[in-house]
N, C-alpha and C positions, 0 to 999 in steps of 0.2 A: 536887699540881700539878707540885711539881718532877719527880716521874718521869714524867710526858705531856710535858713539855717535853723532856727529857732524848732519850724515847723519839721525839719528833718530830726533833730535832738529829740523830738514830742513823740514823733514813729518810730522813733528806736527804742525809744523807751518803752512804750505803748507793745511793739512786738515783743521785746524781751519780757516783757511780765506775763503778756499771754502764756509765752513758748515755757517761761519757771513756772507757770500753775495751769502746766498742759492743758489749755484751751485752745480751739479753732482760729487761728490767725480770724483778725477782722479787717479782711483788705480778701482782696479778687486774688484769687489762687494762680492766674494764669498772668504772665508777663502781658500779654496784646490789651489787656484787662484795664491796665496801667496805663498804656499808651492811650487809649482809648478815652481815658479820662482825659488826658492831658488833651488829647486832641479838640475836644468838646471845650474845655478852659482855653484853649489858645485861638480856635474859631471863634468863638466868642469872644476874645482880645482884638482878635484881627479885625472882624467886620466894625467896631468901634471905632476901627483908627483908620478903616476907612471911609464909613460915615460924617468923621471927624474932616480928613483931606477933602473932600469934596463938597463939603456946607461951609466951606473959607473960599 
């Protein structure tokens, strides 16, 4: 938990300096964008732990 926290302080930070020296955000303009990523990281968590249940 402490590194998603950490990691979230890191993108706040990271956006706010863009946004003070009006640069282009550097992250996917689009919400689904976001999700999209996550979904790719957590399909890739999943099939791990299922690989994992079924080689026991």
């Amino acid at each position: 938990m402490k590194e998603v926290l950490m990691a979230l302080f890191a993108g706040l930070l990271v956006g706010m300096l863009f946004k003070f020296l009006k640069l282009p955000l550097p992250a996917p303009p689009v919400f689904s964008a976001v999700v999209g990523v996550f979904g790719v990281y957590f399909g890739g968590v999943l099939l791990e732990w299922i690989m994992k249940f079924f080689q026991h």
